[in-house]
N, C-alpha and C positions, 0 to 999 in steps of 0.2 A: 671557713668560708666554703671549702667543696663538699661538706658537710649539709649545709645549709643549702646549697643549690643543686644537690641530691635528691634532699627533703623535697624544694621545689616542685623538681622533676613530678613527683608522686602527687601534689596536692589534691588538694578537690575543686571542683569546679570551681571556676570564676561567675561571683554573682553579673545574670544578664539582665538588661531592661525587660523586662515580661513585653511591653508592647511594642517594641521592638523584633522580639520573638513571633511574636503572633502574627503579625504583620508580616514576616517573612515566611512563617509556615504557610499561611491566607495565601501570600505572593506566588509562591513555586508550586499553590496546589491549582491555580487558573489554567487552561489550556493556553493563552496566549500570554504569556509575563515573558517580556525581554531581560538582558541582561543587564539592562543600566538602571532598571527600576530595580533588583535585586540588590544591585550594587548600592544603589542609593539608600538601601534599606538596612542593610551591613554597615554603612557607614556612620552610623544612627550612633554606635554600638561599640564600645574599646574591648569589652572582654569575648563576645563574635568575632572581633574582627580578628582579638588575639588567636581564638580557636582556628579559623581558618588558617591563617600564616604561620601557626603549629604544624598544621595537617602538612600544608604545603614545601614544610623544611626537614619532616620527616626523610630520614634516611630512604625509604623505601621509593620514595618521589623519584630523590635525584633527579630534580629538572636541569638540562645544561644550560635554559636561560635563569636570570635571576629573576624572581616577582621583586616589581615595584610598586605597585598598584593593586590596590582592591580586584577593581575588575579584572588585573590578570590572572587572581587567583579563582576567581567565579569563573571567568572563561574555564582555566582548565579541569576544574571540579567538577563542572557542570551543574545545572538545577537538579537536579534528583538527589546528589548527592550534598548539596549546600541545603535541601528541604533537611534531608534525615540527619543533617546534623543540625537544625535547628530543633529538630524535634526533639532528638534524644539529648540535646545541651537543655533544652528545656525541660524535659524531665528528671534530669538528674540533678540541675539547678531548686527546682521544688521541691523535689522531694527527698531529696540529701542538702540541702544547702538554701533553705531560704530566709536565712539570715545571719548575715557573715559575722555580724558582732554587734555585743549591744548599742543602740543608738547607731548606727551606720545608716545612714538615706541614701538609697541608690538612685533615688530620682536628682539628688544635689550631686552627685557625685557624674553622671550621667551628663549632667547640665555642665558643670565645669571641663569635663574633657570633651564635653562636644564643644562648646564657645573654645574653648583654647586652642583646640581643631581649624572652625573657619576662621578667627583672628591669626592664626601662624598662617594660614592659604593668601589670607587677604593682605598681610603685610610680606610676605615673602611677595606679591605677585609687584607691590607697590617698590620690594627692592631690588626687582628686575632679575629672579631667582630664575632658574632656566627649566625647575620643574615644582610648580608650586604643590601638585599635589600629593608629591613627597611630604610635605610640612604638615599638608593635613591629617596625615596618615600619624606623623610621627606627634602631633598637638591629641591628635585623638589616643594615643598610647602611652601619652607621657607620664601619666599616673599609674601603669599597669603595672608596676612594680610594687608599689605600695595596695593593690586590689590583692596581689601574688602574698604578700606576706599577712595579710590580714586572712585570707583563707588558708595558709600554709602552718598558720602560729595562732589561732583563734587567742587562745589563755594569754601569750605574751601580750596579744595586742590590747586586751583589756589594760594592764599597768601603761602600754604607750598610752592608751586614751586618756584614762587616769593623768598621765600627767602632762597631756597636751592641754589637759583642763585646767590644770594649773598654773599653766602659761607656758611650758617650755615647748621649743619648736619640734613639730612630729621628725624631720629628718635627725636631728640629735635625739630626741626619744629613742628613734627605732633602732641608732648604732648604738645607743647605752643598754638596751636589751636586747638585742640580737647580732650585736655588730656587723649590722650593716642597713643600708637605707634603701628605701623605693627605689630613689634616680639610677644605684647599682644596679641593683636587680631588673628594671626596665632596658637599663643597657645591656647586662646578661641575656637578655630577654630578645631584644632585636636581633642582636649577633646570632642566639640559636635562628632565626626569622630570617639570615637574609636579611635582612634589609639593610637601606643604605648605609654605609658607613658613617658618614656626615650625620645621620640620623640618630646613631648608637653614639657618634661624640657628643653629640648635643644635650640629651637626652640626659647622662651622669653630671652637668654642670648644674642641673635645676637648684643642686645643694647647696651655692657655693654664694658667697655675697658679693654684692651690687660692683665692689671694687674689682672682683676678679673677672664680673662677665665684662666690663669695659675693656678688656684689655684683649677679649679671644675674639675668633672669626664670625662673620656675619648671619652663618648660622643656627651658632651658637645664641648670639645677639635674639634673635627673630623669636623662639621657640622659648626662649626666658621673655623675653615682653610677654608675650600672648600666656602662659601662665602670670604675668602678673595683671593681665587684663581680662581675666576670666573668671570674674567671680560673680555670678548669679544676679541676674537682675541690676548689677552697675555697668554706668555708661562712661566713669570719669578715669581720665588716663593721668597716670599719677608722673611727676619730675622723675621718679627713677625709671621709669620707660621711655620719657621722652632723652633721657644722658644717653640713650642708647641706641639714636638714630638720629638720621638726619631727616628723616620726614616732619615735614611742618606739624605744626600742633594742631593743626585744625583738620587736617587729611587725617591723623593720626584719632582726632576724634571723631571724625566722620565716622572710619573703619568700625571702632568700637560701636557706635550706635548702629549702623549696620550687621553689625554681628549679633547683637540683643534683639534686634528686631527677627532674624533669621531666625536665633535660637528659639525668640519665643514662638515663634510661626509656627516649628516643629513639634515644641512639647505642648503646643494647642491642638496638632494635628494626633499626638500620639494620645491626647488626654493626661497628659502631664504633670501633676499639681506636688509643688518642690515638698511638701509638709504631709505628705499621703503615701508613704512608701509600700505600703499595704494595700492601698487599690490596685496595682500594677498585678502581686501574688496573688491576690484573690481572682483575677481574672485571669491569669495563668491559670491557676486549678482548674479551674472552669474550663478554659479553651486547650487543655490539654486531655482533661478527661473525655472532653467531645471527639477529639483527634485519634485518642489510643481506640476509643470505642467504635470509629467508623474506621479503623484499619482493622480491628478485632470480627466488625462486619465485613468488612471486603474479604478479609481471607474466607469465611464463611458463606459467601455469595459462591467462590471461585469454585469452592465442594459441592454446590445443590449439583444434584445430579436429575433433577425435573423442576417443572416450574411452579410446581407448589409451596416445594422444601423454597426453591427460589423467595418466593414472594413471603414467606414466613417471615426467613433473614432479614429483609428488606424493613416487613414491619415492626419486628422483634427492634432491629437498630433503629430507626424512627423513633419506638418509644421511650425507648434508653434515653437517647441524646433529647429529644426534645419535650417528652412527655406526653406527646400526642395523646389526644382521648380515644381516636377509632380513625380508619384508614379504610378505603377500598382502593382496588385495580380496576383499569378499565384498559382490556387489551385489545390490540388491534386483530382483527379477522380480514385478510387481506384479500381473500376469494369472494368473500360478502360484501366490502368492502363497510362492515362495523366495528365498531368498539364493543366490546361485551365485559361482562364487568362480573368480580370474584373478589374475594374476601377471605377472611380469615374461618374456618369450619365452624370454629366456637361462636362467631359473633350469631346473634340472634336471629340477625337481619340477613343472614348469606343463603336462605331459599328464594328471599325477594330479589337480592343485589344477583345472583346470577343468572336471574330473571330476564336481568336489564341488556340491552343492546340501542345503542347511540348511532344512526348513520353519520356517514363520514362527511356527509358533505350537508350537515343541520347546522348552518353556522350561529344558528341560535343559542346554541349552547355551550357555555363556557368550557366544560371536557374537552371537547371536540375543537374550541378555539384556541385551547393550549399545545392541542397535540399536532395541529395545522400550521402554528407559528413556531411553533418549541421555545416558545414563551412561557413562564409558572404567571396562573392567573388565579385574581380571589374576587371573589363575589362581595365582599365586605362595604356597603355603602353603592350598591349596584343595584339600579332599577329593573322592574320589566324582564326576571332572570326566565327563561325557558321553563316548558312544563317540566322535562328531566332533572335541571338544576335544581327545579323546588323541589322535586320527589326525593332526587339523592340526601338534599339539605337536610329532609325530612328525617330520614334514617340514619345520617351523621350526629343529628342530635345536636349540634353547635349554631352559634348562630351566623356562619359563615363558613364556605368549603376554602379552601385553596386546593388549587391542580397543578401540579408539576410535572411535565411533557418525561416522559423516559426515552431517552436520546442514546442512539446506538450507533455504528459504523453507518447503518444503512438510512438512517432517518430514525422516527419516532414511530416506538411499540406501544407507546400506550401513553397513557397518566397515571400516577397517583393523586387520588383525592384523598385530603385529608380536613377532618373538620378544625376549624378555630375558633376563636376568639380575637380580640382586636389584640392584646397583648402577643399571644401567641403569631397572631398573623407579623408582628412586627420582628418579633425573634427569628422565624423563618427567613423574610425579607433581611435582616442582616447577617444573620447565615447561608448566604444565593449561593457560594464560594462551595459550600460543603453539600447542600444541597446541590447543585448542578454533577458535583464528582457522584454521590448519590444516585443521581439519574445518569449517569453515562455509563456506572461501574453496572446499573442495573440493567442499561438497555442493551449493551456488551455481551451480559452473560445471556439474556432473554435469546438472542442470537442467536451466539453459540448450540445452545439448547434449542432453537428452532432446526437447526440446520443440521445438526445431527440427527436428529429424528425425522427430515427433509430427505435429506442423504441416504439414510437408510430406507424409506419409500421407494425414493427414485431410484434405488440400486438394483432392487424388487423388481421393481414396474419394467426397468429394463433389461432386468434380465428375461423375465419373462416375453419383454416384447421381442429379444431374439430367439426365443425358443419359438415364436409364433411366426417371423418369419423367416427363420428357416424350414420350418412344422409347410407353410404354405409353397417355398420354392421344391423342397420335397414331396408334396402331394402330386404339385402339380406336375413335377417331371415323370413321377410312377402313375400316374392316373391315364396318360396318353399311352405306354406300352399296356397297360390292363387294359382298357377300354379294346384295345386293338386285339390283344387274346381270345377276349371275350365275342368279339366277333368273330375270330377266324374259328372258333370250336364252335359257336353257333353254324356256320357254314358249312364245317365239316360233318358235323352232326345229320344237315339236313344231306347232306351228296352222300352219308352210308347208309345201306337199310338199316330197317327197328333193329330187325333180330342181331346185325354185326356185331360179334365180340369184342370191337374197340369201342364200341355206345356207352359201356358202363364206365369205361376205364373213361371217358372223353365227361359223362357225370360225374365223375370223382374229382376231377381236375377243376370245372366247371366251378363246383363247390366250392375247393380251394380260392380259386380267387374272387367267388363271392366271400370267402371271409377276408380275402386280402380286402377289397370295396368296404367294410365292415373296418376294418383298422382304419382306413385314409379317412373313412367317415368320422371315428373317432377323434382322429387327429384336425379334422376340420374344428369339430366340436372345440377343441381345446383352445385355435388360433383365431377361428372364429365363434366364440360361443352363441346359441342360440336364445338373444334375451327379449324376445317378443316381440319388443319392436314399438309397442304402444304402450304410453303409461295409463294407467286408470286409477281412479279414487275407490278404495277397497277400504274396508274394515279387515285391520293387520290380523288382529286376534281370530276373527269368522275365517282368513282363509288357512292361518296356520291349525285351526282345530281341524280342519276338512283334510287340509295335506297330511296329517297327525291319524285320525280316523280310514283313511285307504291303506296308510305304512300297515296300521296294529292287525288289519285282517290278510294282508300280502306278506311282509315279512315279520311281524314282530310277536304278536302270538304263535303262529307256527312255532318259532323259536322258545316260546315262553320266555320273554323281554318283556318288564312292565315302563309302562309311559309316567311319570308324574309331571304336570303341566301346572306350570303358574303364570297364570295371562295378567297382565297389567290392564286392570279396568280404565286409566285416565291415558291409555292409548289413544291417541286422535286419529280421523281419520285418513290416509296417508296415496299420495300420488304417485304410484312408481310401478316399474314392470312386474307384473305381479306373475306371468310365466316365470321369467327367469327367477325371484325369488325361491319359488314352487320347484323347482330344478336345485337352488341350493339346499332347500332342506333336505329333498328327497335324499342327494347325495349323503348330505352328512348323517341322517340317521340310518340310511342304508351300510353306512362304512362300517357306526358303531356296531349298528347291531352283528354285523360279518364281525368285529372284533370279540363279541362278545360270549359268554359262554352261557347255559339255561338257567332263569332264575335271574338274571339280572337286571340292572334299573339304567335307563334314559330319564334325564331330570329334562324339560323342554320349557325356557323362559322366556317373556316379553317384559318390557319395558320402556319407557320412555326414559330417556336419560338425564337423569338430575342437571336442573341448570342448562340443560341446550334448550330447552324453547325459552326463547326470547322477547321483552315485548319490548317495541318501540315508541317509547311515552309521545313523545312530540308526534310523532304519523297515526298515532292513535291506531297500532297494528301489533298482532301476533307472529313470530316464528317457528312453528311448531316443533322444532328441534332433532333429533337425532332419534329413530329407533333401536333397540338392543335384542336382539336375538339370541342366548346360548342353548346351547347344544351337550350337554355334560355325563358323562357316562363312568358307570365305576370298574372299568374294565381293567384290561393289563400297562396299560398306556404306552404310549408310542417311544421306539427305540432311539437313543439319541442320535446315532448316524442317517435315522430316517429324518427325526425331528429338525435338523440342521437344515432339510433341502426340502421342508414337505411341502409345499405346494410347487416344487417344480414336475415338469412330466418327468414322466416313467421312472420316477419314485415310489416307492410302495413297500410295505412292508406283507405285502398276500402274496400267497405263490399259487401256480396255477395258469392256464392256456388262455382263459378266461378273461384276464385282469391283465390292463393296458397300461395302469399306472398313473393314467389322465385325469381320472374323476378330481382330486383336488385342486389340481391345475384348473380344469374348468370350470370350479368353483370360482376360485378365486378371480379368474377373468370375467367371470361374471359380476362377481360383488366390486369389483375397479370402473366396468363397465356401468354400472350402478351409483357411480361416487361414491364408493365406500368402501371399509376397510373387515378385514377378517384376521383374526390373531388365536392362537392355539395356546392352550398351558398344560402340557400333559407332564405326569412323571410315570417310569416304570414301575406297575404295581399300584397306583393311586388312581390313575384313570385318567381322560382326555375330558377337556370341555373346548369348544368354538365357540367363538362370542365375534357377531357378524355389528359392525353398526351402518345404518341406511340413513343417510341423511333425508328428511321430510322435505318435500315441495311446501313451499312457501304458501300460506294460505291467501288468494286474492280476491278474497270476498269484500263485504262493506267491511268498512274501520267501526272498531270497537266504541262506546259511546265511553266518554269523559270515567266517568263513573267504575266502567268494568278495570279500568287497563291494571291497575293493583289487587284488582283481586284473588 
């Protein structure tokens, strides 16, 4: 016998209902599931319910109360931890164990211990029992003994069924080849559980015949009716149930058709059918494989380390799980107040789709009405859809979008659009559950990744902006004793003759703090740069050849430095300080060429930057997009202790009386002042390149005619 309940200990899993499983994984993966809808989902279930009251009697628990109840063991497990053993009970259930012996129906088997569950509830409550749903628990268990030797003894149980077929009773079966029976082992079973004692006496009598239970305690009584009234689909309560109470025969049958009626409510809700044991596993496959692969993506969301790699993951699992034909993003731009929309590089359509920019406040358009309500919305059977909606449908290729809002801490970053079909739109809609985690695990990381790179701006921006005012409360304290010098030697100057000896000495001094005026002037420059002040509409390319052509004849031939220039012809033409620009080239190819030694090359490039000009289909308008500016040079490149701080002031890697250490600082205040942004990639020995980008004034001419806007 300790032999055998050794063996036990080790078995393999207990076969679970699959839709039982699913429904509990579905359950604990919604943002709002309570614990009595859990609980009621466990309860569904003898061989979960056994796994939890395992976990729970584990030595390492040691609770000082006892579990009686279901729901005390969810309480203290918690959801997270009740999911992930649903999931890995369900996996190991499939895919080691989906099928405990030949001919075994887990769906008949399921159906009996759940009716012999509410029949022992319903007649304990009828005989004034003082915890009926102890009996539930213990109707729902009562066969977990014999589930225990069927997965513990697969080979023996074939000769038990074998000769259960031949008529002999499976409790004698089971002690003629294994000496011993289910009702044991389910009392073995409780005792390790905890649970109630009365539970564990009752439970070993299942065996015993009709003369013996008449004669033991009423709980005993209770939990042998209700296995003798639980047999699938009947409603008729036999004379050896009713020898064994006093409840009328007619309460007694009420109960029973009560119970038939529940049970059947339940395996209609679960999709249930007693003769299809095989539908339950096959839909397990199916909704397990969905589950391993959207946590295989979630770990893989949590590694992007940009929003590219991001939005890959995202689609890469999409088409896993669902088979999606094509996907775009539509993210939000929250300074613009647009959606602008990107894709996958490969797809055909991602010079059009990052073309595209949605206002936020078009509520014509379905995008924009998903991401406003954080509702997932389909165009499927929808009139009158927006210019945008048909455009995108267009190059989805399907004959319907669905949008699903990406929902983060902070509200919604975007949508995914995704093309369908009616099938497919319906597979989505009963997938909302995995889909919504989808969108939140997506909008989560979009975050994250926004805010770090946010973060790191604003670090920037404020460092710099104490550099600037303290640069100012320092000017201005040293500007008032200069100022006041510079008068009193102008004075003194005039009260000695020409010829006095102290004249020269009083010019040398003079000078000095004209170079001191000369520093503070600098340091203006840096805190207050000098950016024009007026925007004007310039041809980008015409004035960087002109700032390019004064460098090559002042500094760059002298030096023999060659220029090679690559202008972007489909440059538009662009509104913005066009001094200040002309201040930051000069600088930056003034630096290089000071880095540089005779015979070497300055690359100088324009472009407009792929995918930032934008159109707006519905406004029938252009965004002209972002300028790109680098600056590249094959010089020594910048040391890393410089590189760490280079555009803060008086930083510098030149030496000399000369050099203030300002000039990148006052770049950079400039290109911030500009709305824009300046990044450096230098290595020792390979060379430096600036890459400046200027965002474009928005062009507010006439709107574009129907016709042009896909062009």
């Amino acid at each position: 016998m300790k032999t055998i309940f050794e063996k036990i200990k080790r078995s393999a899993p207990l076969p679970q209902l699959p839709q039982v499983m699913l429904q509990l994984i579905r359950a604990c993966g919604r943002e709002k599931t309570d614990i009595d809808e859990v609980t009621q989902i466990i309860c569904r279930d003898a061989a979960l319910t056994a796994k939890l009251l395992a976990i729970i009697a584990s030595p390492h628990v040691n609770l000082a109360k006892q579990v009686t109840t279901i729901k005390s063991a969810v309480v203290y497990l918690g959801l997270d931890t009740v999911r992930n053993i649903a999931i890995s009970s369900s996996a190991m259930q499939f895919f080691k164990f989906s099928k405990v012996t030949d001919n075994f129906n887990i769906n008949r088997f399921w159906y009996h211990s759940y009716k012999c569950a509410v029949l022992a509830q319903r007649i304990a409550r009828q005989e004034k029992q003082i915890n009926p749903d102890q009996y539930f628990l213990a109707g729902l268990l009562h066969d977990i003994g014999t589930l225990v030797l069927m997965a513990t003894f697969p080979e023996e149980y074939k000769e038990i069924k074998a000769r259960v077929n031949q008529g002999q009773n499976e409790f004698e079966a089971q002690t003629d080849i294994l000496n011993i029976d289910g009702p044991k082992v389910s009392s073995w079973l409780f005792n390790q559980w905890n649970l109630n004692p009365m539970a564990c006496d009752a439970v070993q009598f299942l065996n015993q015949p009709l003369t013996r239970i008449a004669e033991e305690l009423v709980h005993v009584k209770i939990l042998f009716m209700a296995n003798l009234m639980a047999e699938p689909e009947n409603t008729d309560v036999t004379q050896d149930a009713l020898v064994l109470t006093d409840i009328p025969a007619a309460v007694l049958n009420e109960i029973a058709v009560q119970a038939e009626n529940e049970v059947q409510q339940m395996a209609k809700s679960l999709n249930l059918v007693l003769g299809e044991p095989e539908q339950g596993y096959n839909l397990l496959a199916k909704d397990l494989k969905d589950v391993s692969l959207f946590f295989g993506t979630l770990d893989n969301l949590l590694r992007a380390r940009d929003v590219a790699t991001l939005l890959g993951t995202v689609q890469r699992g999409l088409e896993i799980i669902f088979h999606i034909p094509r996907i775009f993003f539509f993210l939000q731009d929250r300074e613009k107040d647009l959606l602008t929309g990107t894709c996958a590089k490969e797809d055909r359509y991602y010079n059009i789709i990052t073309s595209i920019a949605l206002a936020m406040n078009n509520n014509a358009s379905l995008v924009i009405k998903s991401v406003n309500t954080g509702i997932s919305t389909a165009s499927m059977n929808q009139q009158n859809l927006a210019a945008s909606d048909t455009q995108i449908l267009r190059f989805l290729e399907t004959p319907a979008l669905y949008a699903i809002p990406i929902v983060g801490h902070k509200g919604c970053s975007g949508a995914m659009v995704i093309g369908v079909d009616s099938d497919l739109a319906q597979t989505l809609d009963k997938n909302k559950t995995l889909l919504d985690l989808f969108s939140r695990q997506t909008g989560i990381c979009l975050e994250n990744l926004n805010f770090h790179e946010t973060y790191a701006g604003d670090l920037s921006d404020k460092k710099m902006e104490a550099y600037a005012t303290l640069t100012d409360k320092v000017v201005h304290e040293i500007n008032n004793p200069v100022a006041i010098i510079r008068n009193y030697l102008e004075i003194l100057q005039l009260k000695l003759p020409e010829k006095h000896p102290a004249q020269e000495e009083i010019t040398v001094v003079k000078e000095e703090m004209s170079r001191v005026s000369s520093l503070l002037e600098g340091l203006t420059s840096f805190s207050k740069p000098r950016v024009g002040g007026s925007q004007q509409t310039i041809n980008l390319n015409e004035m960087c050849s002109r700032v390019l052509a004064v460098l090559k004849k002042s500094i760059l031939m002298p030096r023999q430095i060659r220029v090679q220039t690559d202008l972007d012809d489909t440059m538009p033409k662009a509104t913005l300080d066009s001094n200040g620009l002309k201040q930051v080239i000069i600088n930056l190819v003034k630096n290089a060429a000071e880095a540089l030694e005779k015979g070497s090359e300055i690359r100088f490039k324009t472009r407009l930057v792929p995918g930032s000009a934008k159109v707006l289909i519905d406004e029938k308008k252009r965004l002209p997009g972002l300028a790109e500016i680098t600056i590249q040079d094959n010089g020594p490149g910048i040391p890393s202790h410089i590189k760490e701080r280079l555009f803060e002031p008086y930083n510098s890697s030149k030496t000399g009386t000369c050099n203030s250490g300002l000039g990148l600082s006052i770049v950079h205040s400039i290109v911030r002042e500009m709305q824009g942004r300046i990044t450096c990639d230098s290595s020792q020995g390979k060379g430096t390149c600036f890459t400046i980008l200027i965002p474009l004034v928005p062009d507010t001419g006439p709107r574009l005619p129907k016709d042009e806007i896909m062009s």
